[in-house]
N, C-alpha and C positions, 0 to 999 in steps of 0.2 A: 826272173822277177824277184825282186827283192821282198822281203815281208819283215816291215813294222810296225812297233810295239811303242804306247805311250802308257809311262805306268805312274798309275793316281796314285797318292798315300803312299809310298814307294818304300818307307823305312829305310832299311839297310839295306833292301834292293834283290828282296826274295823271288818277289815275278821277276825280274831283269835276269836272277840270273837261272831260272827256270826255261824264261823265255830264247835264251840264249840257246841254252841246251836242246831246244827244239827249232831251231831256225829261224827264231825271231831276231832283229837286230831294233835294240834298244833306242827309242833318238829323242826321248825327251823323260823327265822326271817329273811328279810336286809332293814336295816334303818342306813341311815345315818346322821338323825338329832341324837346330843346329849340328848336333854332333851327328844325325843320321846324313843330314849334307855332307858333312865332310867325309865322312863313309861312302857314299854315292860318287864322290867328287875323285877319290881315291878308287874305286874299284871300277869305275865306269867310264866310256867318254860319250858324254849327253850333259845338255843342258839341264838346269833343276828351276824349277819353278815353284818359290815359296809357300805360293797360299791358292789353293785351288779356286777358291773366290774369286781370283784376280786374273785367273788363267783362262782363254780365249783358246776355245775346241776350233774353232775355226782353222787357227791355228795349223791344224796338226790335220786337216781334211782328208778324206782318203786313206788315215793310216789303218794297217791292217786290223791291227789287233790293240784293247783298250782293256787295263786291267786294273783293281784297287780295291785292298782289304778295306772299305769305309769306314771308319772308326765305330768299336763295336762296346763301347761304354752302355750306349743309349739301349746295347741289351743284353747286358753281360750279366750274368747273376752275382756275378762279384760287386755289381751296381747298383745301384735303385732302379734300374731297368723304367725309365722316364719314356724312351721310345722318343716319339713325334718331339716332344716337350723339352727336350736335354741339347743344351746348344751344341753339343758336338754330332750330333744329328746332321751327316752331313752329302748323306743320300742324295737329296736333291741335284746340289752342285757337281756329283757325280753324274747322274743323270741327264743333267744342262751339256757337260763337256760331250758325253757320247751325242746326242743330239746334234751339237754343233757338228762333232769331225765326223761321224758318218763311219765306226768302224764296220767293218764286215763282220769281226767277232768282240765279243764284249764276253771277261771273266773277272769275276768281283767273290769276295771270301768275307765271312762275318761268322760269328760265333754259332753255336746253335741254338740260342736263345732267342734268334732272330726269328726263326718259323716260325712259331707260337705267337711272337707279336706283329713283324712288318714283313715277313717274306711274300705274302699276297699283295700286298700294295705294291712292291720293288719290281716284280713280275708283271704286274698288270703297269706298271709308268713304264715298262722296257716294251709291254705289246703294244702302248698307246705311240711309241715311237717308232712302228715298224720291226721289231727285235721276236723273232720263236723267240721261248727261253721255258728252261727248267734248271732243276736242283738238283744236286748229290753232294749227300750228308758222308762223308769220306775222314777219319780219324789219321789223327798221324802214324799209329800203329798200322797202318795198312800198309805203307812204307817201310814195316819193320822200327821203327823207331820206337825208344821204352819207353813211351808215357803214351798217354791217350790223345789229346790234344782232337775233340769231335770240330769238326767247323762245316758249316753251309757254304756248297759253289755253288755259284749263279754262272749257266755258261748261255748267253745270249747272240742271237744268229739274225743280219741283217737281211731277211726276206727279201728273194728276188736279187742278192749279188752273188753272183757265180764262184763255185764253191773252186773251178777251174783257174781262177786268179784267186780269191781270196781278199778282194779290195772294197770297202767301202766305196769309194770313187767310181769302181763301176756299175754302181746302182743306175748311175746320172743325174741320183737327187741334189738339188740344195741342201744347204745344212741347214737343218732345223726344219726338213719339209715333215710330216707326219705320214705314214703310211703302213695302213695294215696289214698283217701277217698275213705274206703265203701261204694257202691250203694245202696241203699235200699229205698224200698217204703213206709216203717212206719216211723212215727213220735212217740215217747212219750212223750205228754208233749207238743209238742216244743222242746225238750231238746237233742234229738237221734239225729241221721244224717238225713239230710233235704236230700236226694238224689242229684244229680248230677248239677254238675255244671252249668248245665243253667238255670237249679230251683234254684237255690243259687244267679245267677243273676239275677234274675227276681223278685226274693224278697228283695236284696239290692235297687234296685229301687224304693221299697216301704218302705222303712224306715223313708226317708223322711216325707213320709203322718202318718207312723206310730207315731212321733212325733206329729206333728198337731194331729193328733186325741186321741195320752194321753193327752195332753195339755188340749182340749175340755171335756174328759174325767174326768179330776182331774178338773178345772179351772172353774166348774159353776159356773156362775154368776146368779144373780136374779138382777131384774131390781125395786123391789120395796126397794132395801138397807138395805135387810134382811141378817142374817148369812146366808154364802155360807155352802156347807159340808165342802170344804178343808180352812176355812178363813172368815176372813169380807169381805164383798163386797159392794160398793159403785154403785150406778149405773150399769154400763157393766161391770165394770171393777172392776178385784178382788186387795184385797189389802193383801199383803204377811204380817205377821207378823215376827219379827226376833227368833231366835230361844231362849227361855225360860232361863232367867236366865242368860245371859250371858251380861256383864256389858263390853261395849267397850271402857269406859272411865273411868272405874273402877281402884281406885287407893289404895294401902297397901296390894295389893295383893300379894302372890309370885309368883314367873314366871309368871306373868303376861300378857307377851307379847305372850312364849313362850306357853302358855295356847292359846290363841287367834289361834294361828297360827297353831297349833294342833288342835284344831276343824275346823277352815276352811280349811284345807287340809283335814279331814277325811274322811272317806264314812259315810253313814246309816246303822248302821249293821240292822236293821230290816227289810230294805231292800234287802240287800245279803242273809241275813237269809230264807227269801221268795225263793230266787232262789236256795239256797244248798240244801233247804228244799226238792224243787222237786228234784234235783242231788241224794241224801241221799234215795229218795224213788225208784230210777229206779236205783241204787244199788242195794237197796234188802236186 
């Protein structure tokens, strides 16, 4: 059985090629930058669908797996962090899409600014659709990579489709039917349905701490100004290196700009890779 992947907000095509790596096959895109299209168009063969507004979950019913960094302005601290209010705010339309196709798994990445403001609401619209779902606060350094780069996954699980396909489709819902979260007392992983709602609040609660403590986790310092594992470190305090290669003031380049602005918006795919990884195994 085949297992795919439709991937929201796509950029340069981090999930894609994450997903890849983990046995997902790619079959559709929506990216609305131009230069990220033709990035997409060039590294991939899938269709790209401009504007997620306009795109039709229907569409894509059944597909396994449903992924998209949601544009993370609306809580970025580099922002005015507007939330609900900031028209790139575009949660919703994510949420409409899974709704429609009905995936079996749902993985979505946003900054970690988001807990503090909308990761309860985003969690509670994926339970009111049928979806367990929880969090992990996972740093790019976890990966080994030199910078920090903390972000929030959302990894959400279609109650009641068998974990032995992997399919949305074979729930035998409609798109767009509503249905509440399977109970259940196992976990795999982390990744299964965390049981009942007020196990699910009670570990929102702890998300918070779960931050601080990858932070602590990734973030040793040594106090004699020895290398750290994830960095130099200076005293208490670790010092982030920028990420390899990439020249901010770098000129005769082409696209340039639009190079820049496609890495800082991307995910870690080595990162996502870790989590489809497990996804890919409790498939089966």
């Amino acid at each position: 059985m085949e297992l795919t992947h439709l991937d929201l907000f796509s950029g340069i095509g981090g999930f894609a090629l994450a997903a890849k790596w983990a046995g997902f096959r790619t079959i559709g895109f929506c990216e609305i930058d131009k230069y990220c299209q033709k990035v997409l168009a060039k590294n991939f063969l899938a269709g790209i669908w401009p504007d997620i507004r306009e795109l039709d979950g229907q569409d894509f019913y059944g597909v396994s797996l449903i992924t998209g960094g949601f544009p993370c302005q609306p809580f970025s601290c580099a922002g005015k962090r507007r939330g609900k209010e900031d028209d790139r705010h575009l949660w919703p339309e994510m949420l409409r899409v899974i709704k429609e196709a009905r995936p079996a798994w749902v993985l979505g990445e946003n900054v970690a600014g988001i807990i503090n403001m909308e990761l309860d609401s985003v969690l509670s619209d994926l339970e009111g659709i049928g979806y367990a779902a929880r969090t992990f606060a996972v740093p790019a350094c976890a990966v080994d990579a030199p910078h920090r780069r903390m972000r929030a996954w959302i990894v959400g699980y279609a109650a009641g489709a068998g974990l032995s396909n992997g399919r949305g489709a074979s729930v035998g819902e409609r798109a767009g039917t509503e249905q509440e979260p399977q109970r259940s007392g196992s976990e795999h992983d982390g990744l299964q349905d965390v049981g009942h709602r007020e196990q699910q609040g009670l570990e929102r609660q702890s998300w918070r701490m779960d931050v601080q403590r990858n932070e602590s986790r990734w973030l040793r310092t040594q106090s004699d100004g020895s290398a750290c594992e994830t960095g130099l470190c200076s005293g208490e305090h670790p010092i982030w290196l920028p990420e390899p290669n990439v020249g901010r003031v770098a000129h005769g380049i082409p696209n340039r700009v639009d190079r820049l602005k496609g890495l800082g918006n991307a995910i870690v795919p080595q990162v996502a890779y870790q989590i489809l990884k497990g996804i890919r195994e409790q498939i089966g």
